[in-house]
C-alpha positions in Angstrom: 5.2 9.9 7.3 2.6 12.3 7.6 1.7 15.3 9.9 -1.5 17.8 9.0 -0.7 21.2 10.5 0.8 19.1 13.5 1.8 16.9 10.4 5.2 -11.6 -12.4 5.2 -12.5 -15.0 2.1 -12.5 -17.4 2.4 -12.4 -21.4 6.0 -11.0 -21.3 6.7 -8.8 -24.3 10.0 -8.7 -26.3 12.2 -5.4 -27.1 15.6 -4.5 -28.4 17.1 -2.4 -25.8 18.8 -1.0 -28.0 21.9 -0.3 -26.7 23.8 -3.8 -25.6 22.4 -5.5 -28.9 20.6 -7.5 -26.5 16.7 -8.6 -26.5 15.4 -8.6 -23.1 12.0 -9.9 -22.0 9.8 -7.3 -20.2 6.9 -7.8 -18.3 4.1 -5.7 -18.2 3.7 -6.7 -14.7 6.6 -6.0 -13.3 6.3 -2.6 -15.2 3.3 -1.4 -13.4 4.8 -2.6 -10.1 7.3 -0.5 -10.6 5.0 2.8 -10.3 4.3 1.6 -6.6 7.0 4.0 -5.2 9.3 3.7 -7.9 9.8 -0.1 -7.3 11.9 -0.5 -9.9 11.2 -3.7 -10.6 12.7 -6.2 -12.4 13.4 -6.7 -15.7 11.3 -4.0 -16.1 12.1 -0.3 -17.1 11.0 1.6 -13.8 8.7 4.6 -15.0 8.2 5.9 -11.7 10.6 7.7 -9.5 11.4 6.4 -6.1 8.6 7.9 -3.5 7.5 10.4 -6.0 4.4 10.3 -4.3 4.8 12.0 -1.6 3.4 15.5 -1.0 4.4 18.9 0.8 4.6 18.7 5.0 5.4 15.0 4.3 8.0 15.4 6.9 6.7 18.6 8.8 6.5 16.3 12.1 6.1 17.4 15.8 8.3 15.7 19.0 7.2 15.2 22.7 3.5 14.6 21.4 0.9 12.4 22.6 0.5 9.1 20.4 -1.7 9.5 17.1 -2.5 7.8 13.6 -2.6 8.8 10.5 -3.9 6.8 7.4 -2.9 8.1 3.4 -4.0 6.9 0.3 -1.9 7.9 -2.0 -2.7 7.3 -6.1 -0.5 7.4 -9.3 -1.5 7.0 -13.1 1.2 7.7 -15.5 1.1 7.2 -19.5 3.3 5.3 -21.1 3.6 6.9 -24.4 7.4 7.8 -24.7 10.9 6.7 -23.3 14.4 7.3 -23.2 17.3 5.5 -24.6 20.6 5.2 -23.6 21.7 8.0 -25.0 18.8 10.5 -23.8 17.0 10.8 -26.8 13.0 10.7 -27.3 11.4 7.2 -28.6 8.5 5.3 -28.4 7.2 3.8 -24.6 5.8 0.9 -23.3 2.2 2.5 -24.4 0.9 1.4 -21.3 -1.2 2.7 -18.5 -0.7 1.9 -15.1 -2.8 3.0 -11.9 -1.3 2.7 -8.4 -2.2 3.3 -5.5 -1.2 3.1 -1.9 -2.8 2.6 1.3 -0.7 3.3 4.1 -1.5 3.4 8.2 1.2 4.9 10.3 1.0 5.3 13.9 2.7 7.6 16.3 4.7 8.0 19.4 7.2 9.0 21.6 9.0 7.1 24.3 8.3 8.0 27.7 11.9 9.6 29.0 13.5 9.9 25.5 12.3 13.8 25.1 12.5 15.7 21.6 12.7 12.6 19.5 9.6 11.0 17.7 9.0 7.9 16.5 6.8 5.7 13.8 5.6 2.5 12.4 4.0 2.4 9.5 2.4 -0.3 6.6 1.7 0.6 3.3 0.1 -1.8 0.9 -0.2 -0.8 -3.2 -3.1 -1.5 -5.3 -1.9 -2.1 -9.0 -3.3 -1.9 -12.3 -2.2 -1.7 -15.8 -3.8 -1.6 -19.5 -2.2 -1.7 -22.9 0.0 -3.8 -25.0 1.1 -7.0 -23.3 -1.5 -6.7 -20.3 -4.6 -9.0 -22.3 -7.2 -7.1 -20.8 -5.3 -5.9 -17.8 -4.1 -6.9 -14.5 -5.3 -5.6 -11.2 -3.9 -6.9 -8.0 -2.4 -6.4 -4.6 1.0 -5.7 -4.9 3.8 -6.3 -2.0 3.6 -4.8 1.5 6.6 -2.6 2.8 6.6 -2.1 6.5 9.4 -0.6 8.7 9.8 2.5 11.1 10.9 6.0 11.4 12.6 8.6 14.2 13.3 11.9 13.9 14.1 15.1 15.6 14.1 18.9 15.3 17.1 20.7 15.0 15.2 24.0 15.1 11.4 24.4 15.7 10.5 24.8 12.6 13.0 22.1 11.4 13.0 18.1 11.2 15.6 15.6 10.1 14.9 11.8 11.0 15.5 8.3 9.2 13.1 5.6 8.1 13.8 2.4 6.7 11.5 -0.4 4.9 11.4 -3.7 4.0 9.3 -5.6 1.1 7.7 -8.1 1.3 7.3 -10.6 -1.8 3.9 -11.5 -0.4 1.8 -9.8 -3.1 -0.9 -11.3 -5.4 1.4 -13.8 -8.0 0.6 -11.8 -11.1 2.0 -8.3 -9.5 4.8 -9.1 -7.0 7.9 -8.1 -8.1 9.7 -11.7 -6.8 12.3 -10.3 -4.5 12.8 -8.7 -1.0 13.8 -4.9 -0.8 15.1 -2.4 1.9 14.4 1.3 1.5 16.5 3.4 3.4 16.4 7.2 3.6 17.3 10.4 5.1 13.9 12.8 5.6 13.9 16.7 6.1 11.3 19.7 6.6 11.4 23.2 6.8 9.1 25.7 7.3 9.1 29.4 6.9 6.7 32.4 7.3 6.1 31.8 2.9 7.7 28.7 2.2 7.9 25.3 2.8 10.7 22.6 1.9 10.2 19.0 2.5 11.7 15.9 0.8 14.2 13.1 1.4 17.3 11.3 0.2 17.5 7.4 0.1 18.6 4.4 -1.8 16.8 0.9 -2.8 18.7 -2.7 -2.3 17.0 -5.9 -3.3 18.0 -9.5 -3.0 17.8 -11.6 -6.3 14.4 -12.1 -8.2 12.9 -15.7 -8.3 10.3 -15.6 -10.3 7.7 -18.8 -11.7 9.1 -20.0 -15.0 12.0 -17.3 -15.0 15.8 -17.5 -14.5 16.7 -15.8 -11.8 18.1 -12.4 -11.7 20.0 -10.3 -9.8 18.1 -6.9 -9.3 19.5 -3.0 -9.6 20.6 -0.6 -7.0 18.1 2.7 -6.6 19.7 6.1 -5.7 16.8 8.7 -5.4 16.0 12.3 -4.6 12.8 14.1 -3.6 11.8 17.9 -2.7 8.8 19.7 -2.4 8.4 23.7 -2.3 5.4 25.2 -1.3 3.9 28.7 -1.0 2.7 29.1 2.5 -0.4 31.4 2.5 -3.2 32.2 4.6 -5.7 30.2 2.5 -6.2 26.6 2.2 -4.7 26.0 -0.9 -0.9 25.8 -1.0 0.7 25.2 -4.6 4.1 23.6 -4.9 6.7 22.5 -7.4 8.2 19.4 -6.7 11.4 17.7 -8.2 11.7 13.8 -8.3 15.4 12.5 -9.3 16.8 8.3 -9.3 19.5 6.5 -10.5 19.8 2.3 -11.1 21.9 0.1 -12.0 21.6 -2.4 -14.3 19.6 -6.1 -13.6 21.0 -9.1 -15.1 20.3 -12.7 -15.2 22.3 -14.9 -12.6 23.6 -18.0 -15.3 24.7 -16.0 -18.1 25.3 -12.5 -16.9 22.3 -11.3 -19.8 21.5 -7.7 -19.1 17.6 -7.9 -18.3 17.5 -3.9 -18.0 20.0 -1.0 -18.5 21.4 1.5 -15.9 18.4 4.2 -16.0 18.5 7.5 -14.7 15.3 10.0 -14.6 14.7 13.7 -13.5 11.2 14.7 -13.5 9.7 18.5 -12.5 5.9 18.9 -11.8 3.6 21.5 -9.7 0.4 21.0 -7.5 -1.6 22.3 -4.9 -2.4 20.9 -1.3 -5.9 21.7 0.0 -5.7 21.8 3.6 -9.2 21.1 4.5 -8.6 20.6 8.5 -5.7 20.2 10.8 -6.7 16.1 10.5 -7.7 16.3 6.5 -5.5 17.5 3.5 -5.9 16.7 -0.5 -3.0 17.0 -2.6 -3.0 16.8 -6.6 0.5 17.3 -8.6 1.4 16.2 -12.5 4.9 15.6 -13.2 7.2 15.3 -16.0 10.4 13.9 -17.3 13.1 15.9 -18.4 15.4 13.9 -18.2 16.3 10.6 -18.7 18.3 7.0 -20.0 16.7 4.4 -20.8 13.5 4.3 -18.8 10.0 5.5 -19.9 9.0 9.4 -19.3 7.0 10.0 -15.8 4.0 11.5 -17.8 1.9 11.4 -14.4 -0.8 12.4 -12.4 -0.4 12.5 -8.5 -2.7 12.6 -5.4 -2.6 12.0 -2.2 -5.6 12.1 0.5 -4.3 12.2 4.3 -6.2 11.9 7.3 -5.3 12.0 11.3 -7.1 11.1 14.6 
């Protein structure tokens, strides 16, 4: 959603997860598709939070408007150098580097004699790559689509609230797809003042079992996630923010035996940016983020952008 001024498996690696006693096989694959919206893939340790890529204004989105398009590419690269275990302390990561990156067309409308509501359709496809221990010499590939819509209203003209929902699709390249279907579901809101502005949204993540080539199959965790944006409205073009990216999961476990594949993991991470608003049709937006907070997942150690164009 987006408005400008009108708005695998591949050389799987063993750990100790130290905390069931357990080892559980990770894959470096299914690692770095978890940084494509926080697809917290399975077996994998998600290291990215839930659509912490999204920006401020995400959600600042007009009604009663003639039909337009939009197209985002949003990008991610986050270091794996530390992690959390199950009891919150500091230890060693994955070590691994993972790019992502999105590309996602949405297009616009409203429904002629349904006034004051908007609607959207969008497709967004991620672009993965990852380097480091247990990738060879890396893996680059298209990862899996997600498709679905999106309505909203305003409760107050400077205010929106609207649901979007999308599915997965386990179509992606057979090294990166994560092996399972997905819905996201999630409540959006905006709000805009004279100084600030507030944007962000509140969903979850359910998947169907993972079938994966050469793998027993497993039954995938639940994602709980928050995200907010707060930016310093100015007359300028830049417009910094600070920007707060929470999830919850529960754990994944193989179907035959019940083996824990990966932990229940939690994250909070805190970052700042700045949004250039070039144009009402063209905005840049760069954020780094942090953990500070966490269970058994690796830190978001990450660099954000995000380049958003209308017509």
């Amino acid at each position: 959603m987006e408005k400008i001024e009108a708005g695998a498996s591949c050389g799987a690696t063993s750990r100790n997860d130290g905390c069931h006693g357990k080892t559980t096989r990770r894959s470096p694959l299914l690692t770095a598709m978890a940084a494509a919206f926080g697809l917290a893939a399975t077996p994998a340790l998600a290291d990215n939070i839930t659509f912490a890529v999204i920006g401020p204004h995400e959600y600042d989105l007009p009604v009663n408007f003639k039909p337009f398009n939009v197209f985002v590419q949003y990008g991610e690269n986050n270091i794996g150098s530390q992690a959390y275990n199950n009891s919150g302390g500091a230890i060693n990561g994955s070590k691994q580097n993972q790019f992502v990156g999105l590309s996602k067309y949405v297009y616009f409308w409203c429904f002629p004699g349904i006034s004051d509501i908007g609607f959207a359709y969008e497709v967004i496809t991620p672009e993965v790559g990852v380097t480091g221990p247990g990738t060879g010499n890396g893996v680059r590939g298209i990862g899996d689509t997600l498709t679905g819509p999106a309505m909203w209203f305003k409760p107050t003209p400077n205010s929106t609230l609207g649901v979007q929902n999308f599915l997965q699709l386990p179509i992606g390249m057979p090294r990166v797809t994560n092996g399972y279907w997905a819905n996201y579901s999630s409540i959006f809101f905006d709000a805009q003042w004279p100084a600030v502005s507030l944007t962000g949204n509140l969903g979850a993540v359910i998947r169907s079992n993972q079938s994966l080539p050469g793998q027993p199959q497993a039954v995938s965790g639940t994602t709980f996630h928050f995200n907010a944006r707060l930016g310093w409205v100015n007359p300028t073009i830049f417009e910094p923010f600070l920007g707060v990216d929470w999830q919850t999961q529960s754990s994944a476990y193989q179907v035959v035996d019940g083996l824990i594949l990966a932990p229940h993991s939690e994250e909070t991470a805190l970052g700042a940016g700045v949004m250039f608003k070039f144009s009402p049709t063209m905005s840049l937006t760069v954020r780094y983020s942090h953990s500070v907070q966490g269970r058994n997942v690796d830190m978001t150690n990450a660099g954000y952008f995000k380049l958003a164009y209308v017509w």
